[in-house]
DRENPA-3360 file (N, C-alpha, C; in nm, 2 decimals, always signed):
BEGIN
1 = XXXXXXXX = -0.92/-1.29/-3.00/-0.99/-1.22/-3.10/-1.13/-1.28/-3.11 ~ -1.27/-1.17/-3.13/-1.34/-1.26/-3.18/-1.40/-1.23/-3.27 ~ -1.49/-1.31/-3.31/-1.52/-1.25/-3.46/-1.68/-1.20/-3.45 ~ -1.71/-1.10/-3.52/-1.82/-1.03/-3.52/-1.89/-1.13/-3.60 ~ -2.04/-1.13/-3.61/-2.14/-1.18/-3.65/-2.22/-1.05/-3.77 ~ -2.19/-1.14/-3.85/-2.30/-1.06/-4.03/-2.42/-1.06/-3.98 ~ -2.48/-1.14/-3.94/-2.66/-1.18/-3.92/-2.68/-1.01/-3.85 ~ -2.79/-0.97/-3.89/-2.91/-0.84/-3.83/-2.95/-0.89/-3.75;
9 = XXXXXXXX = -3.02/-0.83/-3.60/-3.09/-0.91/-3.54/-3.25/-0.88/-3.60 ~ -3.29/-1.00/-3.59/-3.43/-1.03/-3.68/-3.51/-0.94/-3.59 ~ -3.59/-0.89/-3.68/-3.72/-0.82/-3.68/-3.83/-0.87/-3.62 ~ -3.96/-0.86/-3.58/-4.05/-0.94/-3.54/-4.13/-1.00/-3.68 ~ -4.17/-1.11/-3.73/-4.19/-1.18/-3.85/-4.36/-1.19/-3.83 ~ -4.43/-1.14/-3.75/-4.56/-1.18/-3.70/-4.67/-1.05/-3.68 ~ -4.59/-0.97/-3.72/-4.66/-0.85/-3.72/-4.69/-0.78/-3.55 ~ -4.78/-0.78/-3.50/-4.86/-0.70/-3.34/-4.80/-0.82/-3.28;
17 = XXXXXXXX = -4.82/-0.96/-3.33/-4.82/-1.08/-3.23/-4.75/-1.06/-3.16 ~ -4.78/-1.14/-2.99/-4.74/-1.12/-2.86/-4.72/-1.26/-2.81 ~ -4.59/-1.30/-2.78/-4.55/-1.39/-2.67/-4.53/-1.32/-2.52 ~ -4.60/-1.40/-2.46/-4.58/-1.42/-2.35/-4.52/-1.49/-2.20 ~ -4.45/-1.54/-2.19/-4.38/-1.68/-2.19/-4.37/-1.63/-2.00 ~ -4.46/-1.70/-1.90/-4.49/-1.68/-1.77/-4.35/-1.81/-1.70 ~ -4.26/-1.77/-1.58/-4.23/-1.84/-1.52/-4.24/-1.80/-1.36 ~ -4.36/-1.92/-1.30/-4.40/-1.93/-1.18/-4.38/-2.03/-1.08;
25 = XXXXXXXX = -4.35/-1.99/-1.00/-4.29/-2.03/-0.92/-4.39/-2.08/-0.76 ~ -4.41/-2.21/-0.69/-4.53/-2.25/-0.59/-4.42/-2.20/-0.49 ~ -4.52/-2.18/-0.37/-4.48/-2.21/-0.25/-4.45/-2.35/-0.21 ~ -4.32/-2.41/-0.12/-4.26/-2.52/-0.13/-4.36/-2.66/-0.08 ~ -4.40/-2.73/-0.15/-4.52/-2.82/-0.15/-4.67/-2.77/-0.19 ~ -4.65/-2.66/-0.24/-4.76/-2.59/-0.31/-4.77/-2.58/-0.46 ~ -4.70/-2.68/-0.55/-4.69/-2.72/-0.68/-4.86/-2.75/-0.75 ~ -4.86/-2.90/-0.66/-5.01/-2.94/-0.70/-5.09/-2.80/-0.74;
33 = XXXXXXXX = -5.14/-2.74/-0.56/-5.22/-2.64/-0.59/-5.22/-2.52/-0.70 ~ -5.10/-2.48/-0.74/-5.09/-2.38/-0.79/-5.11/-2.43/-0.93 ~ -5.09/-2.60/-0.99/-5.11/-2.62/-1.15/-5.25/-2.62/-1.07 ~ -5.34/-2.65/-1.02/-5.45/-2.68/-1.05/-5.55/-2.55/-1.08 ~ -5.49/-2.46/-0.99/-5.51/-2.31/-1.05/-5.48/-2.25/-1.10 ~ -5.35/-2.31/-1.20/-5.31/-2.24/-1.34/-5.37/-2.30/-1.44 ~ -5.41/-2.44/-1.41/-5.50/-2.50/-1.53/-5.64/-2.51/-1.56 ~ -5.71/-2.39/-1.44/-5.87/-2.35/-1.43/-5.85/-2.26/-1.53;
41 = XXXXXXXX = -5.74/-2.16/-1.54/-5.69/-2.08/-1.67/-5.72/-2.09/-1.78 ~ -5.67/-2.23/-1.83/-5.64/-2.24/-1.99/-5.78/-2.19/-2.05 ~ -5.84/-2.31/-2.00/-6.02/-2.31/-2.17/-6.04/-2.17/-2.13 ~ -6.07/-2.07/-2.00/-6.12/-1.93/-2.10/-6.04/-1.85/-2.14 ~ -5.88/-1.88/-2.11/-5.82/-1.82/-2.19/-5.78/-1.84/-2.35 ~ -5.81/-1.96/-2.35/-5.83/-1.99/-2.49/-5.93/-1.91/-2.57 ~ -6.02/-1.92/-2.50/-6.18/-1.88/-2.54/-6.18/-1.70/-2.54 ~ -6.07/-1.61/-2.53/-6.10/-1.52/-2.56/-6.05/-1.46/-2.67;
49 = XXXXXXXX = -6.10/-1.34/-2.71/-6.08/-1.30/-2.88/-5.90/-1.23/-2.86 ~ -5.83/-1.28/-2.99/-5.72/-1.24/-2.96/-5.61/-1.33/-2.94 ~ -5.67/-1.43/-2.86/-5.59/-1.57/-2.74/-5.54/-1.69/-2.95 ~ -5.37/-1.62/-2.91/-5.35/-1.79/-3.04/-5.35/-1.90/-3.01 ~ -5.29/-1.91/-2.89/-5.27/-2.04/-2.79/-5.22/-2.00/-2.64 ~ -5.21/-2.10/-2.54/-5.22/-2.08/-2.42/-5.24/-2.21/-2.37 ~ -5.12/-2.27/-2.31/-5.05/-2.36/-2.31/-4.93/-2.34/-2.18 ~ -5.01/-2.44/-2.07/-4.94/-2.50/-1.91/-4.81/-2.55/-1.93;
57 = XXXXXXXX = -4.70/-2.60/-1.85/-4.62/-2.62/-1.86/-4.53/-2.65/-1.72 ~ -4.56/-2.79/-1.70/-4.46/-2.82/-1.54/-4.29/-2.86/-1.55 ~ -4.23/-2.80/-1.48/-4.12/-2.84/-1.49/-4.07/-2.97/-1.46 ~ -3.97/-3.02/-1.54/-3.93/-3.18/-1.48/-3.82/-3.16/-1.37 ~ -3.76/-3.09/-1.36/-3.66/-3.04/-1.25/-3.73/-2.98/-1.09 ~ -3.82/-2.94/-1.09/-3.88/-2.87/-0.98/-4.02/-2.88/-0.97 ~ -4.12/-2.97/-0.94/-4.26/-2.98/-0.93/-4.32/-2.88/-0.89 ~ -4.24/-2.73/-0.83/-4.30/-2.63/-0.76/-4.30/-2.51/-0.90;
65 = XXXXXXXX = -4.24/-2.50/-1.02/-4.22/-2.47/-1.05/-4.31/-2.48/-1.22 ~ -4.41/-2.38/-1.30/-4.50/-2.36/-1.39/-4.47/-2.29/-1.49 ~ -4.49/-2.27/-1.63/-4.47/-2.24/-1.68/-4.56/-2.19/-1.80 ~ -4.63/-2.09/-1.82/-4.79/-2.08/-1.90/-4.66/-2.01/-2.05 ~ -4.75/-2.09/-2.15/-4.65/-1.99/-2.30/-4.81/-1.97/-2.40 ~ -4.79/-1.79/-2.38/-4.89/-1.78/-2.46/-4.86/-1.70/-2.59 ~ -4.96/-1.66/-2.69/-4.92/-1.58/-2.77/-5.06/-1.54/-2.83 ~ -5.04/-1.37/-2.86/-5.17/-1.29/-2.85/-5.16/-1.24/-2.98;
73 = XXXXXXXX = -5.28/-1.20/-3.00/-5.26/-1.15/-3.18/-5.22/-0.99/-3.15 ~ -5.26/-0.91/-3.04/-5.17/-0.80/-2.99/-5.13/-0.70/-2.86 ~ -5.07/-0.69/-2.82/-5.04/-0.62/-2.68/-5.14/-0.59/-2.65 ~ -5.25/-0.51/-2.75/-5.40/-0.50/-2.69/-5.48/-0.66/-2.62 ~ -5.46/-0.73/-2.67/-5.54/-0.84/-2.66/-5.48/-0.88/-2.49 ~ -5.37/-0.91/-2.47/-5.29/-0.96/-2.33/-5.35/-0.86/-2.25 ~ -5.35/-0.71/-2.28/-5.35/-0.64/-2.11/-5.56/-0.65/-2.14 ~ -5.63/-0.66/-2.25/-5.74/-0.71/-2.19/-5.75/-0.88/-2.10;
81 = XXXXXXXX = -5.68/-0.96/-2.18/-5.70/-1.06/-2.10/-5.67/-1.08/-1.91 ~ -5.57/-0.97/-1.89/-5.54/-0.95/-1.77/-5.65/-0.88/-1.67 ~ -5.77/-0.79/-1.77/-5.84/-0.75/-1.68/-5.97/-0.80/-1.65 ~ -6.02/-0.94/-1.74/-6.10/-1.01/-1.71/-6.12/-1.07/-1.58 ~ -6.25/-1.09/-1.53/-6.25/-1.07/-1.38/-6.21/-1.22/-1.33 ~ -6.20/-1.37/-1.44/-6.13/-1.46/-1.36/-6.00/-1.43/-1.38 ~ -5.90/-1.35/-1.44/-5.76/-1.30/-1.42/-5.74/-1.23/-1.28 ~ -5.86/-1.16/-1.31/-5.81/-1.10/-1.17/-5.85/-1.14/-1.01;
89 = XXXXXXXX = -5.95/-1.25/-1.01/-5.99/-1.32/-0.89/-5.82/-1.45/-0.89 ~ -5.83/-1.49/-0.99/-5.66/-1.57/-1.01/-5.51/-1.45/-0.90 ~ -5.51/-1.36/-0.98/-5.37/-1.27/-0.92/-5.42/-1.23/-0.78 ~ -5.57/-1.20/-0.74/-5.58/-1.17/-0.61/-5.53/-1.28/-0.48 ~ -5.55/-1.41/-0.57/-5.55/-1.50/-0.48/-5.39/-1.57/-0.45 ~ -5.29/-1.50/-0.56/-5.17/-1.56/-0.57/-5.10/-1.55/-0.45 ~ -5.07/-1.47/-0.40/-5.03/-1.45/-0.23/-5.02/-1.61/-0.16 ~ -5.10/-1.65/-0.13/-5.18/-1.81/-0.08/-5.05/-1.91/-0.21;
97 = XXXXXXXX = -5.01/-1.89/-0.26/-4.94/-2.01/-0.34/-4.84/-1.98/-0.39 ~ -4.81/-1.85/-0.40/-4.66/-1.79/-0.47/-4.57/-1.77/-0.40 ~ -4.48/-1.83/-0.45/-4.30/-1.83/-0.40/-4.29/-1.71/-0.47 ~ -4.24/-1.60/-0.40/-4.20/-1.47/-0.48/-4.25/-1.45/-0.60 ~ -4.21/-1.36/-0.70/-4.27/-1.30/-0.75/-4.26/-1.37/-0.93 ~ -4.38/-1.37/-1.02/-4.40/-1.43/-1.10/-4.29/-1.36/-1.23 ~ -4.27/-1.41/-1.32/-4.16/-1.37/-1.41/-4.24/-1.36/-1.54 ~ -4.25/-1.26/-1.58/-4.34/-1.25/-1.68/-4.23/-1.22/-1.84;
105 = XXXXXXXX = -4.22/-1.26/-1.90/-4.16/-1.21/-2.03/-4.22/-1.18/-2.19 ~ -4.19/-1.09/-2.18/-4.31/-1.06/-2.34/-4.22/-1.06/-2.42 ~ -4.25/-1.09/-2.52/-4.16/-1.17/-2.65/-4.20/-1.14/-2.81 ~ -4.10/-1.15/-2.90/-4.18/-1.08/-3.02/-4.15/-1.24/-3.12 ~ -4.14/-1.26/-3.17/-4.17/-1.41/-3.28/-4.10/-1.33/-3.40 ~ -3.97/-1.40/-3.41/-3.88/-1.36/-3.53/-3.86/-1.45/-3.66 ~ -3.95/-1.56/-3.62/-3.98/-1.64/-3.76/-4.11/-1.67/-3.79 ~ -4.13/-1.69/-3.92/-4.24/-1.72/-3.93/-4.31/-1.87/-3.86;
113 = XXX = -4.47/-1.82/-3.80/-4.53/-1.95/-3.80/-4.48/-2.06/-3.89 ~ -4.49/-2.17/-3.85/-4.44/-2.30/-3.92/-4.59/-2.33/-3.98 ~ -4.61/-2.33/-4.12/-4.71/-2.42/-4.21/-4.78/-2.53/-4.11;
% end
């Protein structure tokens, strides 16, 4: 038997806000290269309107393996950042460094920001 759960599942607590939570993956000895070109990323993606954070991420289990965690003030804001022209000179180029294909997960924030 098991037992059902009371809890609702939570709502998004953040209003539009957008996680985005990227798991990428290098071609095998292509780790280096691929943070170095994930972390040409960060400052203008910081730097654009909309951007809350945006934030690299190397795995400790797999050096080939990256991880970008962002979060957008709204779905509008992400698919512009994707069409800015160093996003897109970035994805033209992934072919040259990607192990298959990039894992993209969009995500809604069910508690509030922390004070």
């Amino acid at each position: 038997m098991t037992a059902q759960s009371s809890h609702a599942i939570p709502a998004p607590a953040n209003g539009a806000q957008l996680t985005l939570i990227a798991f990428i993956r290098a071609k095998p000895g292509r780790g280096d290269e691929l943070g170095r070109r994930l972390g040409a990323l960060v400052e203008p993606s910081r730097a654009e309107a909309g951007n809350i954070n945006y934030d690299l991420h190397r795995s400790n289990d797999d050096p080939d393996v990256w991880v970008l965690y962002e979060n957008w003030q709204t779905a509008a804001d992400l698919t512009s950042h994707f069409e800015q022209p160093y996003m897109k000179a970035f994805v033209a180029a992934l072919p040259e460094v990607l192990d298959g294909e990039m894992d993209l997960r969009r995500c809604a924030m069910v508690t509030k920001v922390a004070a």
